[in-house]
N, C-alpha and C positions, 0 to 999 in steps of 0.2 A: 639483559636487554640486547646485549651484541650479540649474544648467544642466537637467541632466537631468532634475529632480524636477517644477523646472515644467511642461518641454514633455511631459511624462509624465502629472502631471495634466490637465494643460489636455487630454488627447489624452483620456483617460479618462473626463472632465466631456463629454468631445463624443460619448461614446458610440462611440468606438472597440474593435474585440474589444483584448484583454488585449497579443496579441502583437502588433499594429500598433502601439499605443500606446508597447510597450519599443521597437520598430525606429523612430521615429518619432521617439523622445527619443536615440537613439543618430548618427542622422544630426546631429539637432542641435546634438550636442557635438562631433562631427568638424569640421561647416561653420563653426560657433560660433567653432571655433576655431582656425579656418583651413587645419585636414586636405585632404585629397581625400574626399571624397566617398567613393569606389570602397574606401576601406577599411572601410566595413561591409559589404557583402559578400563580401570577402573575408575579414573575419574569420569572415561567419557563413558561407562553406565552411569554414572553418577546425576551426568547432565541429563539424561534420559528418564531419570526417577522421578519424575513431576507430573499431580495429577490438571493441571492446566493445560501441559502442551500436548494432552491428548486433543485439544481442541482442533490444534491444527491440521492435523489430517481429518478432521471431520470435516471444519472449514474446508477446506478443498475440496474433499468430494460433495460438498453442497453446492458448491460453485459448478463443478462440473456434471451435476445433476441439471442445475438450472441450466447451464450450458447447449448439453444434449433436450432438455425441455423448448428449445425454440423459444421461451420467454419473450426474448429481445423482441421480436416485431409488437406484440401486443403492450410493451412499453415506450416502444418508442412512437406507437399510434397515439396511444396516451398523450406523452408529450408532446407532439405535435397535434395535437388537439388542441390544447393549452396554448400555447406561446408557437403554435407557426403561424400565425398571421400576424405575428410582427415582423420588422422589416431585419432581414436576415433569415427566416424562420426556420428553416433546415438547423442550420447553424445555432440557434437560442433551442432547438427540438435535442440535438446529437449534448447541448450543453447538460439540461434538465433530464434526458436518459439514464446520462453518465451517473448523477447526483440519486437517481435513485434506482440502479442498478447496484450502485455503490454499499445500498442497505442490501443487500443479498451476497454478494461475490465477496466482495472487497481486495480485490485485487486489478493493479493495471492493466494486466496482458489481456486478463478475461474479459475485461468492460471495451480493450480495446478490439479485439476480436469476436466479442458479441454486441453490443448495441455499433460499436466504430466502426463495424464490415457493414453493416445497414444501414448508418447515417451515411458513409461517406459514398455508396452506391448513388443514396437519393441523393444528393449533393450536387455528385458529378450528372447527374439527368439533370437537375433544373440548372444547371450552365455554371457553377461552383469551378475553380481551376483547380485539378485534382490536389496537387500542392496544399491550396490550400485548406479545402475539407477534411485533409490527413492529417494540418496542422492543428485544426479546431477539434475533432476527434481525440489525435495525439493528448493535446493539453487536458483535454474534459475526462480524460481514463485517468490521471495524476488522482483524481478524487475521489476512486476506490477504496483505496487503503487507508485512507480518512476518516471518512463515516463508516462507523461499526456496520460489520464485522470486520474486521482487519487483521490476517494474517502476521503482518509485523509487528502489529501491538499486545498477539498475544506471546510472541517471541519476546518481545522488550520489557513484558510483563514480567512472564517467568526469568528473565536473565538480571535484571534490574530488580527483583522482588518489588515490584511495585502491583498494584489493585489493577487487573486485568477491566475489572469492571467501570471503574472510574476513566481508564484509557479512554474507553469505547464513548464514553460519555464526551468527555475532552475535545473528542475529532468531530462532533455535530456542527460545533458554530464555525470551526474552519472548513468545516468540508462545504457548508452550507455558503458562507464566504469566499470561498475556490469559485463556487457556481455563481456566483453575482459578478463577480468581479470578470470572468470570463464573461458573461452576460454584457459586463458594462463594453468591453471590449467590443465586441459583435454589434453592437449599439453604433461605436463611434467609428467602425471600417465597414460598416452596409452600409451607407451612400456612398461612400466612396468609390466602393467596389462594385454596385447595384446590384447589390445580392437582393434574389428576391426572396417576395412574402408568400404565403400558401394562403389560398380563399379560406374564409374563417367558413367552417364547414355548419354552426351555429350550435344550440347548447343541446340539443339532439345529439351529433356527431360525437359531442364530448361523453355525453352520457352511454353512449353507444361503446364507444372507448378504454371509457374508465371501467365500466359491466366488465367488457374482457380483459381485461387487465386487474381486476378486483383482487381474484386470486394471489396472484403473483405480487403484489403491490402490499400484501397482509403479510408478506415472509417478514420484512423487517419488524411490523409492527408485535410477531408472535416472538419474532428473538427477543429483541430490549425491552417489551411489557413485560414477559416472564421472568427474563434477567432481574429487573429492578424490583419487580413485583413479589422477589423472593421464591417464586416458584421455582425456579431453579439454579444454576450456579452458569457462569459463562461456560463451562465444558460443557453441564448437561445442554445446554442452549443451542449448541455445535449439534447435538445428538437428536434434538428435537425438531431442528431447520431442516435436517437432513430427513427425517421422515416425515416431512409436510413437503419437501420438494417430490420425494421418490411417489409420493400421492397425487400431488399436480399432474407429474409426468406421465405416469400407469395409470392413473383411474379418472383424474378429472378430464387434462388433453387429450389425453391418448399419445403422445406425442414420443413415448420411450417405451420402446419393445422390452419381452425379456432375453432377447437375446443381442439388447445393448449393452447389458448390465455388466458384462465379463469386460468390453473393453473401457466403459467409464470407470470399474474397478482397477482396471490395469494401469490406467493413465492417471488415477490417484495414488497410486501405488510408488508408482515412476516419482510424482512429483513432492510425496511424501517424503520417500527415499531422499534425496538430493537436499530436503531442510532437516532433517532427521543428520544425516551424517555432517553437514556443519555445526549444526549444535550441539554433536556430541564432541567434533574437532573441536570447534568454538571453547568448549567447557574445560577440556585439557587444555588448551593454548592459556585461558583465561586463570586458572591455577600455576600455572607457572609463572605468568604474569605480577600474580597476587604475591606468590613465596618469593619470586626476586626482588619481591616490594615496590616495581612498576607504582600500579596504579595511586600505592604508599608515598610515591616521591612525586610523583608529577604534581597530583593535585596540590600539597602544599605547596608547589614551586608554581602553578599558574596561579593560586590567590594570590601567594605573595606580591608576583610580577603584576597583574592586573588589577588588583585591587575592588573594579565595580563588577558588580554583575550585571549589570547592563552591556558594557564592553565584551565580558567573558563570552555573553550569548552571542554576540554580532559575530565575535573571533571566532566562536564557533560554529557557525551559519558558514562562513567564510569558508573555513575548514572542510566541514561536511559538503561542502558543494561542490568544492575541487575531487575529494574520495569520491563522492555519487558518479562524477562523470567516469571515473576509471575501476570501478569495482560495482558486484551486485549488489543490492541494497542491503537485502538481509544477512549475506557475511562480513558487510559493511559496519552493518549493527552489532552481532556480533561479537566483532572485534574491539571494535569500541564503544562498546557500553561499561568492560571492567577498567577505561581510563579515563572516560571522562563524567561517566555518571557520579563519582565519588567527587570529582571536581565541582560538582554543577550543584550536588548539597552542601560542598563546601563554601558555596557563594550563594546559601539558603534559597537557591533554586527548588521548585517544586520539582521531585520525581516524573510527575505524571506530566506536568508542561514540556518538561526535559523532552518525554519521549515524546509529546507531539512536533516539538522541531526535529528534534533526529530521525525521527523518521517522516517528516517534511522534506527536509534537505536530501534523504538520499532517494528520495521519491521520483524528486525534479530529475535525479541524474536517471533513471529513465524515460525521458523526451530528451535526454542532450548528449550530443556525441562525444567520445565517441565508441561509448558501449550502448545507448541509447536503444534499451533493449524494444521498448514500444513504439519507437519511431523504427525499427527494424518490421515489426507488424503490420504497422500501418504504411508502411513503403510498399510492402509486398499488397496490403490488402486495394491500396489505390492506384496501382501499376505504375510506379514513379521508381526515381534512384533515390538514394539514400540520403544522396550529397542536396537534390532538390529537397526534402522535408527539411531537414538538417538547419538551412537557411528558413523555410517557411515559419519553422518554429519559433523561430528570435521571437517576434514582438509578441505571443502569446506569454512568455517568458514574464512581462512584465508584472503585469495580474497579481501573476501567482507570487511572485519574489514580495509586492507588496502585501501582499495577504499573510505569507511571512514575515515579515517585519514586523507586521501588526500583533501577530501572535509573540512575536519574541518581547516587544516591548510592553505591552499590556497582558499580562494573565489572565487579569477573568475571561477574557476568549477564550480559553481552555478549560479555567478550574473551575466557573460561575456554577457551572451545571452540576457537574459530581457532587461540588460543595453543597449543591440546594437538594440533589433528589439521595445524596449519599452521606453526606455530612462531614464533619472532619475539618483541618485549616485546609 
């Protein structure tokens, strides 16, 4: 464990990127200790051989299909269709966006750069303080990677050997919970603030709305009906959104030339690469982890020390919250899924709850500084500093921490569902 921490820091101190620094620290415990060499990369094909994490690069380039698709406006007309004529209604509109952009993308950055460039524009027009449309934005993107599809869960899936598919299930009632709970928020700071309402445009306008939006609005419904419906597996799933998106685009909108297609490819590529070489770094670090019997020792030594598992979760909330603000989420994960997932069964915690907090917790650390990658977007997208979001954000913060609490302390908010349409304890 000294082994690998020091050559890990000291790699980190020398300003090495994140994933040289773990491949770096992992050579050095093989040579250290008198291995072959050649088995870190063969571990890290190793970590590569799984027919799940094909998904994630599919995920992505569906995300950035829908991206280049212009989507966002005819969803977020939707939503404000719905719920702008309540009092905040920009604000309750960028909320309910986010919650079903969330069934398409599943990721922060995207939801906060595609629907959170366009709410927080309209925001700042009806007299919103840009501040704070960044921060309501900011917090309402947290609930991408919640509601299936999610990128991270199917990371946490494959690393954790747990049911990719029951994840997906897991993140409904929180994600769904993110949104209300932000909702209640917006509720009790629009008088205060005299955020207004939008003229309810009446059930024409909605219908008018949801028409254009119908399309778009059916992605999720074709991923998780087929998913569950056994027609296909969560990869094929990744592979079937992607050719109902690239359909949207090219033949239904119009909206995506063929000669966008080279640099949406290029830029899934980029951002494949970059999860791709952590989880292969990840997969060696986590093997040598395992041989030095890390993850071996620890977890009997947190049961023994904590006793409840109700405790063990908080301490780990606790935990994960401090790493989210100073690391990315996903080598966040990662890293610690081979030390504390074995812990979390060892306190007969469910797998699949496990990951909806851990990757909860590292979620929140982007809105919070000070890597606060999505409050970095939306600073830029609402022409503000850093340091002004930064503060805006606090009291969105609350929400969501109790929305976590609630999932940590009660599980059927996670497992009710998989349990009913998947079966299993």
């Amino acid at each position: 464990m000294l082994e690998i921490l020091g050559v890990w820091l000291a790699a980190i101190l020398l300003g090495l990127p994140l994933y040289a620094s773990m491949g770096i620290a992992a050579f050095a415990f093989v040579l250290l200790g008198g291995l072959a060499g050649s088995i870190v990369p063969q571990k890290m094909a190793q970590a590569m051989n799984s027919f799940p994490l094909v998904a994630a690069p599919l995920f992505i380039l569906m995300g950035n299909i829908l991206g280049a698709s212009k989507l966002t406006d005819r969803i977020v007309r939707f939503a404000s269709s719905i719920v702008g004529s309540l009092r905040g209604g920009y604000a309750h509109a960028s909320i309910l966006s986010s919650m079903i952009f969330a069934g398409m993308v599943g990721s922060a950055v995207a939801d906060a750069a595609g629907t959170g460039a366009v709410e927080v524009r309209a925001m700042k027009r009806a007299g919103y303080r840009p501040e704070t449309a960044a921060a309501i934005s900011s917090a309402a993107a947290t609930i991408g990677p919640i509601i299936p599809p999610s990128l991270p869960m199917v990371i946490y899936g494959v690393s954790a050997d747990a049911s990719i598919g029951k994840l997906f299930l897991a993140g409904v009632i929180p994600g769904v919970l993110m949104g209300l709970a932000l909702m209640a928020m917006v509720a009790v700071i629009a008088p205060r603030q005299g955020l207004p309402r939008l003229p309810f445009g009446g059930l024409c306008e909605m219908w008018l709305a949801f028409k254009g939006a119908f399309l778009a609005l059916m992605t999720p419904v074709i991923l998780l009906g087929g998913m569950f419906s056994g027609l296909f597996t969560p990869t094929e799933a990744a592979a079937v959104a992607d050719c109902y998106a690239l359909f949207l685009g090219c033949v239904v909108y119009r909206t995506i030339r063929l000669a966008d297609l080279p640099a949406i490819l290029v830029d899934t590529a980029e951002t494949t690469g970059i999860v791709a070489v952590l989880v292969m770094v990840a997969g060696a670090l986590g093997w040598c982890m395992s041989i030095s019997r890390i993850p071996q020792t620890l977890a009997p030594a947190m049961v023994a020390t904590i006793h409840d598992p109700l405790v063990f979760l908080f301490a780990t909330n606790a935990i994960l919250l401090f790493i989210g603000c100073f690391m990315e989420a996903l080598a966040a994960l990662l890293i610690l899924i081979p030390i504390l997932v074995p812990a979390a069964i060892g306190f007969g915690v469910d797998p699949v709850q496990f990951g909806l907090i851990m990757i909860f917790n590292l979620i929140l650390g982007t809105i919070h500084p000070p890597i606060g990658v999505v409050l970095f977007v939306m600073a830029r997208i609402a022409g503000i500093t850093f340091e002004q979001i930064s503060r805006a954000i606090i009291p969105w913060l609350v929400p969501l921490l109790c929305v976590l609490a609630a999932i940590t302390a009660w599980p059927p908010l996670t497992l009710a569902l998989p349990q009913l349409l998947m079966g299993g304890k």
